[in-house]
DRENTORKOL-3810 file (N, C-alpha, C; in nm, 4 decimals):
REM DRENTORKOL-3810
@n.u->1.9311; n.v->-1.3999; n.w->2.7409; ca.u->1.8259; ca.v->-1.3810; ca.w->2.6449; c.u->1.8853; c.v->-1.3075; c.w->2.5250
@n.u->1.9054; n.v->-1.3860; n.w->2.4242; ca.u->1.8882; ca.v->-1.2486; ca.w->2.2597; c.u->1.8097; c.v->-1.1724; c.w->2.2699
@n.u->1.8489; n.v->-1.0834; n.w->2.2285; ca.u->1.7944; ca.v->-0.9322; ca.w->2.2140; c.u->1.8989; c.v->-0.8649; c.w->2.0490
@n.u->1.8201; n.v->-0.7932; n.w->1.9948; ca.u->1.8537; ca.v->-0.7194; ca.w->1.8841; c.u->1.8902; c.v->-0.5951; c.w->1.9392
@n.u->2.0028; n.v->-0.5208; n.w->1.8928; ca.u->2.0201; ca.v->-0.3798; ca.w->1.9484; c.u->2.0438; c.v->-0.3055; c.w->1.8059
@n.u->1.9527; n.v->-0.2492; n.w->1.7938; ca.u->1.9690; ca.v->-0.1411; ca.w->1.6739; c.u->2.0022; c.v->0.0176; c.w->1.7502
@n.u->2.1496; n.v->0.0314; n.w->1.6317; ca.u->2.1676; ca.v->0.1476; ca.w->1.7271; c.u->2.1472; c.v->0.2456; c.w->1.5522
@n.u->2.1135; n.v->0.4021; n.w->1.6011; ca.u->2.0989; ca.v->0.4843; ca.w->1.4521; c.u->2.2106; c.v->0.6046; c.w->1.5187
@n.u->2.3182; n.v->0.6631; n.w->1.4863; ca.u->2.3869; ca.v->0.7331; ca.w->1.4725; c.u->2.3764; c.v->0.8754; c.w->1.3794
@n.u->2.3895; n.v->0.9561; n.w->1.5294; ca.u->2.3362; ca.v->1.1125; ca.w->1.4243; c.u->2.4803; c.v->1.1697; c.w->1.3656
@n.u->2.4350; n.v->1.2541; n.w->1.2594; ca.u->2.5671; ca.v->1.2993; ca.w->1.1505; c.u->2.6367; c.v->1.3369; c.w->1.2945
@n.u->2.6082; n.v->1.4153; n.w->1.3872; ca.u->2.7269; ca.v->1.4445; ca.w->1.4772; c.u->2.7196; c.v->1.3809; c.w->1.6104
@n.u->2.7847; n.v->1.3330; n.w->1.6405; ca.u->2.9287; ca.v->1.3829; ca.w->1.6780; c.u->3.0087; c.v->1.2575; c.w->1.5359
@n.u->2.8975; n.v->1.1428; n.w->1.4681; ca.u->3.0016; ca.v->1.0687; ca.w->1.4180; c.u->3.0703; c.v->1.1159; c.w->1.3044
@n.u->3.0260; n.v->1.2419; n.w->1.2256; ca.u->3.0834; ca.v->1.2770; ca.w->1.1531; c.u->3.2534; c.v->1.3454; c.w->1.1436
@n.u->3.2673; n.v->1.4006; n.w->1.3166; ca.u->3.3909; ca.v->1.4627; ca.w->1.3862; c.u->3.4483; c.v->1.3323; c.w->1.4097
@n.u->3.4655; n.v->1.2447; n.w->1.4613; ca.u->3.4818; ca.v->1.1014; ca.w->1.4181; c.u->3.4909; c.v->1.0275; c.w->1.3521
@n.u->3.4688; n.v->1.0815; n.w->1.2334; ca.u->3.5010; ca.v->0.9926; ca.w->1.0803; c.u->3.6803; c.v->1.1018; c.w->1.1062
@n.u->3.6343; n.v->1.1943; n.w->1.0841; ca.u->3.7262; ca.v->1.3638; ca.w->0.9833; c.u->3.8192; c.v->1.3439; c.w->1.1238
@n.u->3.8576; n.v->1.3001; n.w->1.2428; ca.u->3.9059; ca.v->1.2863; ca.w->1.3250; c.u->4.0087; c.v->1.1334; c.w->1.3227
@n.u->3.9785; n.v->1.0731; n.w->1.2413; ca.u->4.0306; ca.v->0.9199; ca.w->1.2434; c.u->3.9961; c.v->0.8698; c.w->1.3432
@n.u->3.9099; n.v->0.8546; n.w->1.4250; ca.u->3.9002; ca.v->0.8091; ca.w->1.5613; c.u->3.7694; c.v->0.7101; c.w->1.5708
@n.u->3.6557; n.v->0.7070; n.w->1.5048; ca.u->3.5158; ca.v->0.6365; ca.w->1.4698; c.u->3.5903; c.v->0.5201; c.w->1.4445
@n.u->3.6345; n.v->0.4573; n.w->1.3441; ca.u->3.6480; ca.v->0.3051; ca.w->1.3776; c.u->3.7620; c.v->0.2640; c.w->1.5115
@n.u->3.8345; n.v->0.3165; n.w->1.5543; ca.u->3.8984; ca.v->0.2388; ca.w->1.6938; c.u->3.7815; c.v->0.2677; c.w->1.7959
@n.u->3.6930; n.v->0.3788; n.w->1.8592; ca.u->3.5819; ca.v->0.3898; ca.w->1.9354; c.u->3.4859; c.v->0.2799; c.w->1.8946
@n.u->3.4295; n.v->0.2676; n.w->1.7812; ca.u->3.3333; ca.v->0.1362; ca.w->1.7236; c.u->3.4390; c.v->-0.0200; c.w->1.7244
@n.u->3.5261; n.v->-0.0501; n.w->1.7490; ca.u->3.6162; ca.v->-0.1492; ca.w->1.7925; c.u->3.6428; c.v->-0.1948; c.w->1.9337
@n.u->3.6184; n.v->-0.0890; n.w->1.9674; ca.u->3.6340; ca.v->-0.0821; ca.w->2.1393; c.u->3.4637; c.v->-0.1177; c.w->2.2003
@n.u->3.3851; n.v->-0.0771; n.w->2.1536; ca.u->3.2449; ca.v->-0.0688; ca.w->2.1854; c.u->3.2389; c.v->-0.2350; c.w->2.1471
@n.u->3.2687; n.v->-0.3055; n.w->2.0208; ca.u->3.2455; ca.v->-0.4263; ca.w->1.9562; c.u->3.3125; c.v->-0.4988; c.w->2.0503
@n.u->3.3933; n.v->-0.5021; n.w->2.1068; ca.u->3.5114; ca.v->-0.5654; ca.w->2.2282; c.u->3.4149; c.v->-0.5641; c.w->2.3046
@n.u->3.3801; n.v->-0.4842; n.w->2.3803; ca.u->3.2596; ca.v->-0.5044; ca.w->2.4835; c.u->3.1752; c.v->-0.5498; c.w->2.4897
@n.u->3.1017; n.v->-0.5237; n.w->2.4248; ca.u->2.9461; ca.v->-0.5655; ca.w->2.4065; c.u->2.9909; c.v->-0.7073; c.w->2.3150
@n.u->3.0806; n.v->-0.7622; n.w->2.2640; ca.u->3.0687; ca.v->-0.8771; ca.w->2.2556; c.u->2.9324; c.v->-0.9433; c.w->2.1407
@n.u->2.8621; n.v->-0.9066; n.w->2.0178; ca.u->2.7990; ca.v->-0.9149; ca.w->1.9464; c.u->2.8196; c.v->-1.0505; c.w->1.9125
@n.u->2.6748; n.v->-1.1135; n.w->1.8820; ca.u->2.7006; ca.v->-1.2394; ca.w->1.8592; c.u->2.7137; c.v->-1.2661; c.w->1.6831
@n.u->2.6847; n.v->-1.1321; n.w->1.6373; ca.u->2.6548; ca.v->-1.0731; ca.w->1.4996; c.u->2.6491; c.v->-0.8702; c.w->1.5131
@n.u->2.7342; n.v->-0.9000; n.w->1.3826; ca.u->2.7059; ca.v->-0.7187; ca.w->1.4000; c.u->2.6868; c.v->-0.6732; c.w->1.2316
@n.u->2.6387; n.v->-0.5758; n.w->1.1995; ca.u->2.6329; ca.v->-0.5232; ca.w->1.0642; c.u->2.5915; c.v->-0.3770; c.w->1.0987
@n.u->2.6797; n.v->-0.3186; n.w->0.9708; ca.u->2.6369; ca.v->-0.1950; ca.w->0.9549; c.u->2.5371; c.v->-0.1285; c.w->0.8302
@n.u->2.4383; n.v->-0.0445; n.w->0.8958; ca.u->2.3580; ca.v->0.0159; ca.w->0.7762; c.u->2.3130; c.v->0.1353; c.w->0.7751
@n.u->2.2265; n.v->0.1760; n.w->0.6913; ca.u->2.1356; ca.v->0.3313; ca.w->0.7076; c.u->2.0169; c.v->0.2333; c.w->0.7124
@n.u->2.0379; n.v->0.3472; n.w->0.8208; ca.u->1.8783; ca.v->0.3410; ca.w->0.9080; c.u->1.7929; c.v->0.5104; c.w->0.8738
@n.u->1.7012; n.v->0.4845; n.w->0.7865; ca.u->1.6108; ca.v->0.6750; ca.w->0.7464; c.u->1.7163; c.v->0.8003; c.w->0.7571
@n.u->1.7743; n.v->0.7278; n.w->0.6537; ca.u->1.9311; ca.v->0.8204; ca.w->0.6075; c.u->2.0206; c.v->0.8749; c.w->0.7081
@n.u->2.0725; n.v->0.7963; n.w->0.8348; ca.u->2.2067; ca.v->0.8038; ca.w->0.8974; c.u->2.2342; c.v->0.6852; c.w->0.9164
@n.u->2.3551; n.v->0.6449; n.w->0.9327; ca.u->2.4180; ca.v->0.5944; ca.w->1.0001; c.u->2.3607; c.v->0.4516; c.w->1.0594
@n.u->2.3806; n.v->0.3497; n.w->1.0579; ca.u->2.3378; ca.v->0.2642; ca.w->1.1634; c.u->2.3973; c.v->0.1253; c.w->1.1747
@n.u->2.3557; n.v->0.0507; n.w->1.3306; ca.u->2.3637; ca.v->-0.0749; ca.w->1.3419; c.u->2.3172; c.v->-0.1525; c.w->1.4307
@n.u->2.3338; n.v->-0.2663; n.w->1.3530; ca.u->2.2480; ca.v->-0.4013; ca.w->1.4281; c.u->2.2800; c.v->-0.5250; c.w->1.4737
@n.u->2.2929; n.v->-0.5263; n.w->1.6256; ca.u->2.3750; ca.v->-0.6009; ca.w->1.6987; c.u->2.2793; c.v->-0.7279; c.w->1.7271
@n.u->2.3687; n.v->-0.8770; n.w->1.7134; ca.u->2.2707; ca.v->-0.9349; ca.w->1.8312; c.u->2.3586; c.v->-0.9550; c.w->1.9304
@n.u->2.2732; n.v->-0.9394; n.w->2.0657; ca.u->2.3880; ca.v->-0.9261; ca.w->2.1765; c.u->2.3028; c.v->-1.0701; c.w->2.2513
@n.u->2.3351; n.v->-1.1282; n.w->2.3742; ca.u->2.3316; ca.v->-1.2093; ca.w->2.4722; c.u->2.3174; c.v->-1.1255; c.w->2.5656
@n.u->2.1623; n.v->-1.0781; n.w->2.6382; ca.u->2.1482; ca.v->-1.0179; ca.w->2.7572; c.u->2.1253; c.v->-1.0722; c.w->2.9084
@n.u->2.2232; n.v->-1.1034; n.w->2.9798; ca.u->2.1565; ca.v->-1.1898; ca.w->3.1283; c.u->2.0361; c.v->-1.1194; c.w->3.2209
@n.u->2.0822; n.v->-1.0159; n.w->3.2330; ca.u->1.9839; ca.v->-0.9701; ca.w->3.3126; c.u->1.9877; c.v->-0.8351; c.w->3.2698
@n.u->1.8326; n.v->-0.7578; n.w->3.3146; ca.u->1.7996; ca.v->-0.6198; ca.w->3.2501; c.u->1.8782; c.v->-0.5255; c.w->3.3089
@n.u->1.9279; n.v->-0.5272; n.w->3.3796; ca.u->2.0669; ca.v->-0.4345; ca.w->3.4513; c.u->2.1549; c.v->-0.4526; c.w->3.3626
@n.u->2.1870; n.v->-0.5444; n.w->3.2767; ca.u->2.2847; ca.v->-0.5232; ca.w->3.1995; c.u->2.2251; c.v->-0.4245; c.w->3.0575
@n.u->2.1533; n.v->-0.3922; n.w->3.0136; ca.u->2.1476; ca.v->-0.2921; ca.w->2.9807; c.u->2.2274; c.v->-0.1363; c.w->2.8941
@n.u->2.2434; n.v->-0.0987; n.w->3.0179; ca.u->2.3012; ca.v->0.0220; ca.w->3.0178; c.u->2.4100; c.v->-0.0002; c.w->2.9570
@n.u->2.4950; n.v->-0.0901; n.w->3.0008; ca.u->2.6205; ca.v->-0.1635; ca.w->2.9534; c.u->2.6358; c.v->-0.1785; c.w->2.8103
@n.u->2.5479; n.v->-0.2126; n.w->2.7437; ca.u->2.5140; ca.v->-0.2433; ca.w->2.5611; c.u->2.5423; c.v->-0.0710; c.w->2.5198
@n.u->2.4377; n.v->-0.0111; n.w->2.5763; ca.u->2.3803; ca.v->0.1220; ca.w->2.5515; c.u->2.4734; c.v->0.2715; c.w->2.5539
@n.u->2.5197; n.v->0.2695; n.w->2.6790; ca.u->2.5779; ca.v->0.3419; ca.w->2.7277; c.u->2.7215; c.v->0.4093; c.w->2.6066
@n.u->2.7909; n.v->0.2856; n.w->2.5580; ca.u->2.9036; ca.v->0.3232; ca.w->2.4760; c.u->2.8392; c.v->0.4193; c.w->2.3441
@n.u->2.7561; n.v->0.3806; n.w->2.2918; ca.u->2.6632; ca.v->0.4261; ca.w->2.1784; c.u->2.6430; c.v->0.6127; c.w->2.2060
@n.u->2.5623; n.v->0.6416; n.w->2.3544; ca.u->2.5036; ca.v->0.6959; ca.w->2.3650; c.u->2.6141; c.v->0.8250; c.w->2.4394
@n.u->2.7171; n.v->0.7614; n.w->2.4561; ca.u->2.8271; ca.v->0.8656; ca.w->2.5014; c.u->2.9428; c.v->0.9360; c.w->2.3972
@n.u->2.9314; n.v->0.8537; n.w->2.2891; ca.u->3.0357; ca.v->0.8357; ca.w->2.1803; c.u->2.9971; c.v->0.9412; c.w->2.0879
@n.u->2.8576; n.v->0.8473; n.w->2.0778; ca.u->2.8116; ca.v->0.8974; ca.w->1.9706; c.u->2.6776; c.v->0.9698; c.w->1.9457
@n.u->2.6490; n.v->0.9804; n.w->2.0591; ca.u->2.4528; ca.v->0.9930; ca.w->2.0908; c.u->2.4374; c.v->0.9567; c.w->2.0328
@n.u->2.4238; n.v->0.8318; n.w->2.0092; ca.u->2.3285; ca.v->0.7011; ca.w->1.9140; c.u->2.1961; c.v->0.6740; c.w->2.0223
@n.u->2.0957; n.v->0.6758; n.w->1.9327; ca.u->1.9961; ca.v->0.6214; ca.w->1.9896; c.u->1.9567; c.v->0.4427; c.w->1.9740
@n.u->1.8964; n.v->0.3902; n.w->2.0695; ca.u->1.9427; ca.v->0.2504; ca.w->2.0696; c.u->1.8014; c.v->0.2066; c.w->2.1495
@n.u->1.8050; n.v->0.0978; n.w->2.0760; ca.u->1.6921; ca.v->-0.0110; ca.w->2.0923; c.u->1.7015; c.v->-0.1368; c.w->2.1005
@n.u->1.6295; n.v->-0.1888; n.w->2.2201; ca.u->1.6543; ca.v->-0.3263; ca.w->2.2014; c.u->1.5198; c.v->-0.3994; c.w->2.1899
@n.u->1.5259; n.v->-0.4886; n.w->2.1353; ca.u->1.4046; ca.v->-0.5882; ca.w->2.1056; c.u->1.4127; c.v->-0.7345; c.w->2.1444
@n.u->1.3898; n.v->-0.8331; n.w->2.2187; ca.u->1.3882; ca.v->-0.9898; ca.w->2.2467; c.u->1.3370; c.v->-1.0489; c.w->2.1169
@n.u->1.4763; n.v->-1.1347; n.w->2.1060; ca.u->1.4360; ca.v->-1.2229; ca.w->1.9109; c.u->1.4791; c.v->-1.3641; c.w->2.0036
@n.u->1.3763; n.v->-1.4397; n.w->1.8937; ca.u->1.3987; ca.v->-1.6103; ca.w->1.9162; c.u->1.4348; c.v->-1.6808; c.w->1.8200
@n.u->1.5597; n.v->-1.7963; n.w->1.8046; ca.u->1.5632; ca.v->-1.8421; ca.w->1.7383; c.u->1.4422; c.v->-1.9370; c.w->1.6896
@n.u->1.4306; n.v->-1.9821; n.w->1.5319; ca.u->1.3253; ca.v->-2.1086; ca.w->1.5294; c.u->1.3152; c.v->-2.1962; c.w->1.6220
@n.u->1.4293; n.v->-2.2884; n.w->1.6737; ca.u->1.4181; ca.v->-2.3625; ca.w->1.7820; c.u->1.3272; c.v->-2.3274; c.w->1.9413
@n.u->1.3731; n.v->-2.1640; n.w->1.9635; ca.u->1.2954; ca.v->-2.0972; ca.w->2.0699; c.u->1.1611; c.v->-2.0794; c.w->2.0327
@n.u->1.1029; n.v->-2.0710; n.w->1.9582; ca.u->0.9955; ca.v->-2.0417; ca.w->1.9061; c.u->0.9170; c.v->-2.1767; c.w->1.9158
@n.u->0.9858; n.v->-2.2512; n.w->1.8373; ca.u->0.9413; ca.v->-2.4218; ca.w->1.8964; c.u->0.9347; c.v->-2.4792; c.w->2.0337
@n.u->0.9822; n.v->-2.4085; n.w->2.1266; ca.u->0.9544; ca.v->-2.4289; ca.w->2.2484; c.u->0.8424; c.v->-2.3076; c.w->2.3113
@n.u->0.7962; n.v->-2.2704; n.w->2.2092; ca.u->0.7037; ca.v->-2.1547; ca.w->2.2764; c.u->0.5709; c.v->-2.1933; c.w->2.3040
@n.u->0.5347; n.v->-2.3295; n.w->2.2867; ca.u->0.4340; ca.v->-2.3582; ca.w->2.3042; c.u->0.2932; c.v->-2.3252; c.w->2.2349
@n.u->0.3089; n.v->-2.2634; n.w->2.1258; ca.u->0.2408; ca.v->-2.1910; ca.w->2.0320; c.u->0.0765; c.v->-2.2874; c.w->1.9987
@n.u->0.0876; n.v->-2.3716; n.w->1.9927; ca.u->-0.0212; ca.v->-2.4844; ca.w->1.9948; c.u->-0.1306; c.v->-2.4625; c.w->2.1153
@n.u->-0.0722; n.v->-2.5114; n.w->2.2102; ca.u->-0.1506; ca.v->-2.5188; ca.w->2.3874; c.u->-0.2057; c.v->-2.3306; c.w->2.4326
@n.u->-0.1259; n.v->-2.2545; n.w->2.3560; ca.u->-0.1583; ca.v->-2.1272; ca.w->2.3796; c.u->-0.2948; c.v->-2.1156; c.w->2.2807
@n.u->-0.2838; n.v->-2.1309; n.w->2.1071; ca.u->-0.3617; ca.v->-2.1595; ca.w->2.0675; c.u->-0.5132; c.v->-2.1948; c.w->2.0996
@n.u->-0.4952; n.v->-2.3122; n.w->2.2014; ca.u->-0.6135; ca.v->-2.3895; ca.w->2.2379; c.u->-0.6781; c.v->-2.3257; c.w->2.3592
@n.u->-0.5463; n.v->-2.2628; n.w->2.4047; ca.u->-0.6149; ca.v->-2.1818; ca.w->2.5753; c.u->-0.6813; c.v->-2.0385; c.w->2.5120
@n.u->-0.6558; n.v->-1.9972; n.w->2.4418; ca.u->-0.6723; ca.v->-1.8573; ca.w->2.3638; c.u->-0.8177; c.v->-1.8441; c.w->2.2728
@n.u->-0.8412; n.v->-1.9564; n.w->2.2180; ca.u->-0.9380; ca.v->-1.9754; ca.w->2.1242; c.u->-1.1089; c.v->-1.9321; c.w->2.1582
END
């Protein structure tokens, strides 16, 4: 399943991690893992942030996305289920419509 992972990064620890040289090989190593099918970086309500789409199999996997974020960097992290247009076109949106009405 896609899922969006927005992660927001507090000034510390990533700031000891910038001034350390060490934040981009840790964020390289995390990107190796988690395997992003897309990644970008931004500010998120003035720190730090980013937005992954990852490929989740099962909700045990999880922690696995999360975990690097939240050890590194205490990033706080969110995930959300996104559909492509095509998924969405299989959502049946019509017949729900008619059952719903």
């Amino acid at each position: 399943m896609k899922m969006l992972l927005t992660v927001e990064f507090p000034h510390e620890p990533f700031n000891a991690h910038v001034r350390s040289g060490k934040a981009g090989e840790i964020i390289g190593r995390i990107l190796e893992t988690i395997k992003p099918q897309a990644a970008y970086f931004t500010e998120q309500d003035g720190r730090r942030g980013g937005v992954f789409l990852i490929d989740v199999q099962n909700s045990s996997d999880v922690p696995s996305f999360a975990e690097p974020f939240f050890l590194n960097f205490q990033a706080n992290c969110k995930f959300r289920i996104v559909m492509s247009p095509e998924d969405l076109q299989k959502a049946g949106l019509e017949a729900l419509g008619k059952k719903w009405a």
